[in-house]
N, C-alpha and C positions, 0 to 999 in steps of 0.2 A: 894344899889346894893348888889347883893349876887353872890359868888363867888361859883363852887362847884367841887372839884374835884375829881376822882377817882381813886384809884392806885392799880394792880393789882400784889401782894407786892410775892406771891406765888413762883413765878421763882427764886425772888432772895431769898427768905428764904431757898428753895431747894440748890441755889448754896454754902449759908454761910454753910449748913450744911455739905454739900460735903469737902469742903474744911476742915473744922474740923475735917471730919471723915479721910482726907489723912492726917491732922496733927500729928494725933493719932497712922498711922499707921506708921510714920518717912518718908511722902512724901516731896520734896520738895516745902513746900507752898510758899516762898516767890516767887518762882519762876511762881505758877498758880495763886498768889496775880498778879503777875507782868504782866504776861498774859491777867485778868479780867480786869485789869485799862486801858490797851492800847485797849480790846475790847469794854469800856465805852465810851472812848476818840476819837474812830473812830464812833461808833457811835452819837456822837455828832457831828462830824464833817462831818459824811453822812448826817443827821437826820434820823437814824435807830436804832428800838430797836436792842438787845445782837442776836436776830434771822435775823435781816436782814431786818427787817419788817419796811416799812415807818413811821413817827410820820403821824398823824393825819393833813389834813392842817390847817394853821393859819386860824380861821373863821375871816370873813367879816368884822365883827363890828371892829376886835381889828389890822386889817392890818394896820390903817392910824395912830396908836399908837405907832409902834414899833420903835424901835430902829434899827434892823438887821431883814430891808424887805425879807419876804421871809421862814427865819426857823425859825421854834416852836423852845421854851425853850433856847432862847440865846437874851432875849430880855436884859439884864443886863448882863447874863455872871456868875453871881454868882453861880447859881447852877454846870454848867461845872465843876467852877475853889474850890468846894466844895470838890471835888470827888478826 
């Protein structure tokens, strides 16, 4: 079996770099750290990327597998509780 995935890693390098650059200039990051986690966190909890955008749905094959019928990427939980 071959697994293969994609990640469109662009946005969030964009954000790390933003955030560096408010660090640099005495913004308050912890505070737009604090902001991004609770926008990862709903996100996960909508299944929407950071724009609002739906995940993908669970294909076919891997529905009667799951753990938490229904939403992508919370089939263990690890990833969520990573972040």
């Amino acid at each position: 079996m071959t697994i293969s995935v994609s990640v469109n890693a662009g946005p969030l390098l964009d954000i790390g770099a933003r955030i560096e650059a408010a660090a640099r200039m005495g913004w308050p990051t912890n505070e737009i750290s604090a902001r991004l986690l609770a926008k990862v966190r709903l996100g996960f909890r909508n299944s929407t990327d950071p724009y609002g955008q739906k995940w993908a749905p669970i294909q076919p094959r891997w529905r009667n597998r799951r753990r938490v019928p229904g939403q992508p990427l919370l089939d263990t939980g690890r990833l969520r509780n990573s972040i």
